[in-house]
Steps between C-alpha positions, in 0.01 A plus 500: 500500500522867349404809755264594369243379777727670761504790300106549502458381859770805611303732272187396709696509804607874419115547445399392787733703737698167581860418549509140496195229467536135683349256249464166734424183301129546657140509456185633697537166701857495569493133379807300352279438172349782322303571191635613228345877519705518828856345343623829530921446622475253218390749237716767623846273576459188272556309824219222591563369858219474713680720788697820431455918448679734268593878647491757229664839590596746247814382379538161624307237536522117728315173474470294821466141592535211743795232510229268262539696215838728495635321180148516325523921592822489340362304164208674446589914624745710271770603696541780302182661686461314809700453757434151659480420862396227781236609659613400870884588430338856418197605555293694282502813768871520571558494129283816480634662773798428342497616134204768493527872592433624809117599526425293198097403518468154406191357330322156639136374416324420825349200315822342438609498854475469879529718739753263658676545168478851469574547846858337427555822247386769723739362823772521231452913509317525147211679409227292360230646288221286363470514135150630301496305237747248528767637242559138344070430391536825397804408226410200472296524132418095486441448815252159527163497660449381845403132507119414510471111583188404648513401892363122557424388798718263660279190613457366874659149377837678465472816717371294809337827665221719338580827536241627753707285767828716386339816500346445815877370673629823346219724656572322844905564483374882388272485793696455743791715425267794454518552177205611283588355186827361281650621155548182337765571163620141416341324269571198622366619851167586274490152318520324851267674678207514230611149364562612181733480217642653179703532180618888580923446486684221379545170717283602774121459494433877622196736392654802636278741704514644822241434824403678851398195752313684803451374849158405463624262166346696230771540229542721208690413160604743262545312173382586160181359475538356177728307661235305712229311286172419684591164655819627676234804610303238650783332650616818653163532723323803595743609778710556218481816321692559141603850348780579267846657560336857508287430783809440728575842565179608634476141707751615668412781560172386688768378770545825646504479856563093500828333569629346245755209445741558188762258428825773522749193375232379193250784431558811265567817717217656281248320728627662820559799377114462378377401790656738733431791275147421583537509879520079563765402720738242332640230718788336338466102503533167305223431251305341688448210245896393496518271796161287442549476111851385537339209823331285261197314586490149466282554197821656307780321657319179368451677183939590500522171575312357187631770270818402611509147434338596147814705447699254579390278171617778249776549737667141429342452166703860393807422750491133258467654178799749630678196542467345178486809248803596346548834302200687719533907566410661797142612332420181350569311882293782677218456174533111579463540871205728438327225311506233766368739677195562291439166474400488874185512643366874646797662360435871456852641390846535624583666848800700382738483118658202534890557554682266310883557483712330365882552594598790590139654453388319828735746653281763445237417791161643359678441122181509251592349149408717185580412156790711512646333792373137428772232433556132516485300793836353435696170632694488843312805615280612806164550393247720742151477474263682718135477431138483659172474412177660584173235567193593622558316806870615592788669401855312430846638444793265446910498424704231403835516375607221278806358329494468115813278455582222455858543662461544878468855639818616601567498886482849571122517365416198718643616753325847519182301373541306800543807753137640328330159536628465887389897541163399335461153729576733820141699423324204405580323794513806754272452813447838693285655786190698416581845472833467267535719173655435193796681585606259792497239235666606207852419627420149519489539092811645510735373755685222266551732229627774721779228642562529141589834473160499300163690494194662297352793425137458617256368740462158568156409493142759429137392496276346279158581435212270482439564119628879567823635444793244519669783716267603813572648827531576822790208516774358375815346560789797454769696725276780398155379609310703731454307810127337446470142653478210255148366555324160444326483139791732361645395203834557414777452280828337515775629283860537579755584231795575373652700172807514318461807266622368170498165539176336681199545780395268731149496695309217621138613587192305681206652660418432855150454704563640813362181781476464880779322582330294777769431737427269770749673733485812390443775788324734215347503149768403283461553098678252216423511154338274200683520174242516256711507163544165346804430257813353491830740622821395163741212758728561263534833604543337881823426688328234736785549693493832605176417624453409868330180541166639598501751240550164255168386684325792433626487131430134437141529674378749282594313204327207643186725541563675134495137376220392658257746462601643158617186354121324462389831272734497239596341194746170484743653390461757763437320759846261373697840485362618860628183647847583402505806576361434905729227525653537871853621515757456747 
């Protein structure tokens, strides 16, 4: 990539009385998918990871990112002009403090980030100016329209709740911690609570606006109208009024005087600063919507069930076709995968770009294959396939790892296979006490490759919405969870790992229903899970014995169930193939 973008953003920079700019990989929703009007670190970097910022200062610039995607930073970013970092090795803020001049005034959009986020640059010494306009829209010549996909209502047969019941929870919570009304910024928060849907970003049925719930229930959306045809109008009741982006401003301003709750961790800064420039007091707490849109009601955990077990058909009819196709590219696998897929009832689109890596590709942990980087799926090889789908009942995201051969995988692999299967069987299996978070769990994912000498570079398990975003909060399983208590209805995934740069990646992925356990002696509520993905993990790929007994039972049992509830939906030849492959071992 030439300079020339760099070049005009510094110009603008200069203009604006700026030192530096932080570009996060962002939009007004601080989501992990975004439109394509709001793909600004991509336009600016060349890099396309869904997590990561560039810092621009006037002769040097960085590009940041997570342990998922430090090799893809390092394909897709010149070196020449950016200086590439991990985001948690160095932060963003040091790296200022670090390289800029002292007293530099450095740029942010206060759409683009929280004020927990821009409170990390400000503790860090630096002097943070917002920017008026931000300097890359106003470069940025081709810059695509905002998205303007209707919003259709999402009915009663999938949602389980109307929306009326929701709003009327959320007024109670807002009730009865004094609060007068609730900035609500997510979209997926919005989709929930109205029960509605959309086509606004890729792989996520979002129609991104922005809503005030009060305490009394009455809720206000700012969306572009033309986004909301007369039926979802209807749907949306008369407690629910509808403006467009412009009308936000003065909303908020109405709220002088009120308390407020702002999400400081998930909201732009722009709305506090909004709302406290008008004379509300902002209280700093949750969105309110997180922890009852991530309990499911039986209503959707019936529906993830279902969607599920529909997955699971183009699951083993692709994982069978893998088996039996020689020659096949990482595209044309993902492209096959995708059309088992389509061939299943209430599918609406994939949850996420499939990663398929082949070899040393897997390696690369959120590797997404372009036709520059495509290449044969090739004999004796580890092959790493992680996929999902989005139904209109439920949500799926699934990783298997599989053996092309036909020689046998070499020891080491099946060994280190072996250690991710046992750290994946340890969640699956877990029983805990109400009240645990994900971060007293993840070690059980992680304690037979650590005997190993062995580890990876990212959480162990996120949640899954209930046809929402494949990745949804407040939990997850991770050393660097914030301490929220795994509920009942939760569902979460179940994906340990491990990556040899170079040479080959290894994940093995279900998602989990989180269940009382119902212990008969138990002295308190106790929690277990339900594994709700349904296909078989590659044996050959298995060292039965560096499995413990039980964790052979566990294996050998959910085979059994693979078999007999997958088995009865597929073809013949399928259904000869899955018995093979869920033969017991050991």
């Amino acid at each position: 990539m030439s300079d020339t973008k760099l070049t005009a953003l510094r110009a603008e920079l200069t203009r604006q009385g700026l030192d530096g700019f932080i570009v996060p990989r962002a939009d007004e929703h601080l989501g992990e998918y975004v439109p394509d009007s709001a793909e600004r670190l991509s336009w600016l970097t060349g890099f396309t990871g869904s997590a990561g910022l560039a810092v621009v200062l006037a002769d040097k610039a960085a590009a940041f990112t997570d342990g998922r995607y430090v090799l893809q930073l390092a394909d897709q970013t010149d070196a020449a002009l950016w200086e590439r970092r991990h985001i948690t090795e160095e932060p963003a803020p040091a790296w200022i403090a670090a390289n800029a001049p002292a007293g530099a005034v450095i740029g942010y959009d206060p759409l683009l980030i929280s004020e927990e986020g821009l409170g990390r640059y400000t503790e860090a010494g630096l002097t943070l100016r917002p920017a008026a306009p931000n300097p890359i829209d106003a470069i940025w010549a081709d810059r695509p329209a905002p998205p303007r996909a209707p919003a259709v209502p999402q009915a009663l047969a999938q949602a389980g709740r109307g929306a009326d019941d929701k709003r009327a929870d959320i007024a109670a919570l807002l009730r009865g911690a004094k609060q007068d009304a609730a900035v609500l910024t997510d979209p997926a928060s919005v989709a929930w609570l109205l029960n509605i849907r959309g086509n606004d970003v890729p792989f996520t049925p979002f129609a991104l606006g922005f809503a005030i719930v009060h305490a009394d229930g009455d809720t206000e959306l700012f969306m572009d109208p033309a986004k909301l045809p007369a039926a979802t109008r209807a749907w949306l009741g008369n407690t629910v009024s509808v403006a467009g982006r412009e009308a936000l401003a003065p909303a908020l301003a109405r709220l002088a005087g009120k308390v407020v709750r702002v999400d400081a961790t998930g909201s732009p800064v722009w709305f506090a600063q909004q709302l406290r420039a008008a004379g509300a007091t902002v209280v700093a707490g949750p969105d309110p919507c997180l922890l009852p849109k991530a309990r499911k009601n039986a209503t959707e955990q019936q529906g993830m069930r279902d969607a599920h077990a529909r997955d699971a058909v183009a699951m083993c009819r692709f994982l069978h076709w893998l088996d039996t196709h020689r020659g096949e590219t990482e595209i044309s696998a993902a492209e096959a995968l995708l059309a088992f897929r389509q061939a299943v009832p209430l599918f609406r689109g994939e949850s996420f770009p499939a990663i398929s890596g082949a070899g040393e590709h897997g390696a690369i942990i959120h590797y997404r294959v372009t036709p520059e980087s495509n290449r044969a799926i090739r004999a004796n090889e580890v092959y790493l396939i992680d996929s999902g789908g989005q139904y209109l009942d439920g949500t799926t995201d699934i990783t298997r790892t599989v053996w092309t051969g036909p020689d046998a995988a070499p020891a080491d692999v099946r060994a280190r296979v072996t250690a991710v299967m046992k750290g994946h069987i340890g969640i699956a299996s877990a029983v805990f006490p109400q009240g645990v978070a994900g971060a007293h769990l993840d070690a059980l994912a992680r304690r037979a490759l650590w005997a190993m000498g062995l580890d990876y570079d990212h959480g162990t398990g996120h949640g899954v919405g209930s046809y929402l975003s494949v990745h949804e909060g407040p939990v997850s399983i991770s050393r660097a969870a914030r301490p929220v208590a795994i509920a009942e209805g939760m569902v979460l995934s179940d994906e340990p790992g491990f990556y040899l740069p170079g040479h080959y990646g290894i994940r093995l992925e279900n998602l989990l229903l989180v269940r009382d356990a119902e212990l008969p002696a138990a002295t308190k509520p106790f929690l277990r899970f339900e594994t709700l993905t349904l296909a078989p993990f590659d044996t050959r790929l298995i060292d039965s014995d560096l499995l413990d007994p039980w964790e052979r039972d566990w294996l050998n049992a959910y085979h059994a169930r693979v078999l007999a509830e997958v088995g009865p939906a597929l073809p013949a030849a399928t259904q000869a193939w899955l018995m093979q492959a869920c033969r017991p071992i050991g």
